[in-house]
C-alpha positions as CSV (number, residue, x, y, z in Angstrom):
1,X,-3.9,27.5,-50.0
2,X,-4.4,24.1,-50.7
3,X,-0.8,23.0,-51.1
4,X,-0.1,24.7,-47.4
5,X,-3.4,22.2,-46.4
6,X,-1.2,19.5,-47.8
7,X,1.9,20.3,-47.0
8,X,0.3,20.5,-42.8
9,X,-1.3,17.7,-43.5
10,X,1.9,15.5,-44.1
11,X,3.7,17.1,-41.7
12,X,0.9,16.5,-38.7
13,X,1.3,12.7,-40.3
14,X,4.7,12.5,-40.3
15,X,4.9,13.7,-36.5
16,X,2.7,11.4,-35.5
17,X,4.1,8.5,-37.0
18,X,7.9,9.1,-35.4
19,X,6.2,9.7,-32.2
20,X,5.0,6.1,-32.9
21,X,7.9,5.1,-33.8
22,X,9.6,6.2,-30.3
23,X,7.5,4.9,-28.1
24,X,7.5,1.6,-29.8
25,X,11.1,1.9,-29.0
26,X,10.7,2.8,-25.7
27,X,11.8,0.2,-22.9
28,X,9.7,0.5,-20.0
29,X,10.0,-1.5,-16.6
30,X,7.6,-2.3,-13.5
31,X,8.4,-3.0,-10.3
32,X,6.2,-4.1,-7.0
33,X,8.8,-2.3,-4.5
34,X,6.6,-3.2,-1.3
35,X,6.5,-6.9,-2.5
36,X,10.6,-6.8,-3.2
37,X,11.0,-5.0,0.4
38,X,8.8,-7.5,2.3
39,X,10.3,-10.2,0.0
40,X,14.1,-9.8,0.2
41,X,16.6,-10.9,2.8
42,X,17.1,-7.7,4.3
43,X,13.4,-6.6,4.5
44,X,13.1,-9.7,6.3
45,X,15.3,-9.7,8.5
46,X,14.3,-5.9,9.3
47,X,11.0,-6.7,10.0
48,X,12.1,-9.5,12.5
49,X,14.1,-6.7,14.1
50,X,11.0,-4.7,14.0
51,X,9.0,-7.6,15.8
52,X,11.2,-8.2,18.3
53,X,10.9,-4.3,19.4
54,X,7.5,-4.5,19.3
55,X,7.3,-7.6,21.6
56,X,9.2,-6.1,23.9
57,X,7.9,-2.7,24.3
58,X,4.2,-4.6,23.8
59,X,5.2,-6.9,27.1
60,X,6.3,-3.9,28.9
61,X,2.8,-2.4,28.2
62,X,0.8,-5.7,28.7
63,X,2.3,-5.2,32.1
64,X,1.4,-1.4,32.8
65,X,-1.8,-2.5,31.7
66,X,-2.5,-5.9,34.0
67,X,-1.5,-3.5,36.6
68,X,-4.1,-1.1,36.2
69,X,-6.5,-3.5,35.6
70,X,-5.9,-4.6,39.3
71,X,-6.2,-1.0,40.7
72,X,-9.6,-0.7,38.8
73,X,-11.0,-4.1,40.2
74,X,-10.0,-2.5,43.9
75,X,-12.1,0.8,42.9
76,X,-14.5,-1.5,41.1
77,X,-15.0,-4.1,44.4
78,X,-13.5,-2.2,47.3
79,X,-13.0,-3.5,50.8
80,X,-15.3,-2.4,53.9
81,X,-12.3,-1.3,55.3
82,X,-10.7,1.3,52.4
83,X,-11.2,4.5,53.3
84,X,-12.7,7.3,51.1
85,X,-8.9,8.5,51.0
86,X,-7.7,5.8,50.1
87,X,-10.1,5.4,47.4
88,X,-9.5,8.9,46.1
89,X,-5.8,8.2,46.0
90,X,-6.1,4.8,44.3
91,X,-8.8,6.7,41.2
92,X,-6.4,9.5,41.3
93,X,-3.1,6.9,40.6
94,X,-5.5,5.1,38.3
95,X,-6.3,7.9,35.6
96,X,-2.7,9.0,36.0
97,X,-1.7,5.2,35.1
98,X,-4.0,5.2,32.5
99,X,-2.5,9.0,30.5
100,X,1.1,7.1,30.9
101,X,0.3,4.4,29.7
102,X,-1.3,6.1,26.5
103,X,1.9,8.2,26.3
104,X,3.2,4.6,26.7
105,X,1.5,3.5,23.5
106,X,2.5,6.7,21.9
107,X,5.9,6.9,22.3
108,X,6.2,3.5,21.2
109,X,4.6,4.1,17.9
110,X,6.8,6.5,17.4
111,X,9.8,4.9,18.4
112,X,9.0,2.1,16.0
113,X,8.2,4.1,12.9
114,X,11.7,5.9,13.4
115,X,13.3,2.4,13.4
116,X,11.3,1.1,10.9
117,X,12.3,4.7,8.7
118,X,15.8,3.2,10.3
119,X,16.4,-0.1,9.1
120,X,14.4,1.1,5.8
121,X,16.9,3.6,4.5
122,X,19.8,1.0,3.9
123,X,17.6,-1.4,2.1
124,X,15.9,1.9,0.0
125,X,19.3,2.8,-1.1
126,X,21.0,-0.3,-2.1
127,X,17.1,-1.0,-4.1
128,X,18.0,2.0,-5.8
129,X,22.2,1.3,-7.0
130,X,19.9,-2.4,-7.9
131,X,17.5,-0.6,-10.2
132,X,20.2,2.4,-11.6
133,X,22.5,-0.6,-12.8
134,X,19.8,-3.2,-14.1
135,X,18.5,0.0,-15.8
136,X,21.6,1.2,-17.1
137,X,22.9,-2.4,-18.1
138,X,19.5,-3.5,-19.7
139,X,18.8,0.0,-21.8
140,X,15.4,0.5,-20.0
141,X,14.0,4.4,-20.5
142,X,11.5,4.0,-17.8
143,X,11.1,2.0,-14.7
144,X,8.1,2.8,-12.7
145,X,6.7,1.3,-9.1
146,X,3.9,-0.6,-9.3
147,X,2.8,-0.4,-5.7
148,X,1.6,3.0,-6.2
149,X,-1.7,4.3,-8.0
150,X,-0.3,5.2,-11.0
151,X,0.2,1.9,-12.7
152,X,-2.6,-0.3,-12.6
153,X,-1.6,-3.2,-15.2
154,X,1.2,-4.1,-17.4
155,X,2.1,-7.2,-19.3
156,X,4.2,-9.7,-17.7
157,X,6.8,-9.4,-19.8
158,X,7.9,-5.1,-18.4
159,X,7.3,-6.8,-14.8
160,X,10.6,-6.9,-13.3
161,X,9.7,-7.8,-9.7
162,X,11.1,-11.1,-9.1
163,X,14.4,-10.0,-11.6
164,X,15.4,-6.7,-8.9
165,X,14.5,-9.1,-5.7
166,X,16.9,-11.9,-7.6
167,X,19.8,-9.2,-7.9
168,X,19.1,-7.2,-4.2
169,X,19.2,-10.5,-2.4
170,X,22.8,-11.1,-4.5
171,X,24.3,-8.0,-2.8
C-alpha cells in the first residue's frame, strides 16, 4: 500500500514537472489586430475610401435634411395666404420627407458596413498569409489577438504588433 502511495506520488511529480517543462517551451505570440488594421497602408487607405463614401452620402442627406428644415419653418410660420390645403399637403410631404430620409440614414449605414466588410476582407486575408508565415518561419505555438477580452497583458517581449504591421505593409 505504501509503495503504490509512492510509486503515485512520483508519477503525479513527474507529470507535473514535464508539463512544466512544455510550457516553458512553448512560444506564444500577441498581436493588437485593430491597431495593425487602422495602422497599416491598406487599412488606411480603406478607411479614406470609407470617408469619402460617407461624405458623400452625408452631403446628400445634409441636403434632404436643409430641405425639410424649410418645409417645417413654412408649417412652423405660415403665410396669411396658405390655405388649410395647402398646409395639409405641405405636413403630409413633410412627415413623408422625414420616414425617407430615416430610410435615407438607414440604408446608408448599411451600405457602408457592407463596404467596410468590403474593403476589410482583402486586408483580413493577406493579415492572415502575414501571421501563418511569421508563425511558421519563427516556430511560434500560439499567436493570439490582443484586441479581444481574452488577453489582458503580456510582456513586451510575445508583443508582435509593430513586427506583423512591419511585414503587412512589405506586401
Amino acid at each position: 500500500m505504501r509503495r503504490a502511495l509512492v510509486v503515485a506520488l512520483s508519477l503525479v511529480a513527474m507529470m507535473a514537472t514535464t508539463a512544466a517543462a512544455s510550457a516553458a517551451e512553448l512560444k506564444v505570440g500577441v498581436i493588437d489586430v485593430e491597431y495593425v488594421i487602422q495602422k497599416s497602408k491598406a487599412g488606411q487607405g480603406a478607411k479614406a475610401t470609407l470617408k469619402k463614401l460617407f461624405d458623400k452620402k452625408q452631403k446628400e442627406l445634409d441636403a434632404k435634411q436643409k430641405d425639410l428644415l424649410e418645409v417645417k419653418k413654412q408649417l412652423e410660420n405660415p403665410s396669411d395666404l396658405m390655405t388649410d390645403k395647402k398646409k395639409k399637403e405641405l405636413l403630409t410631404g413633410y412627415q413623408q420627407g422625414l420616414l425617407e430620409l430615416q430610410n435615407s440614414f438607414l440604408e446608408n449605414q448599411q451600405e457602408l458596413q457592407k463596404k467596410e466588410a468590403e474593403l476589410m476582407k482583402p486586408i483580413l486575408q493577406k493579415l492572415e498569409k502575414v501571421l501563418t508565415a511569421m508563425a511558421e518561419k519563427e516556430d511560434y505555438d500560439l499567436i493570439m489577438n490582443r484586441s479581444q477580452n481574452g488577453v489582458l497583458f503580456t510582456k513586451p517581449a510575445h508583443d508582435m504588433t509593430e513586427a506583423v504591421l512591419a511585414e503587412l505593409d512589405k506586401k
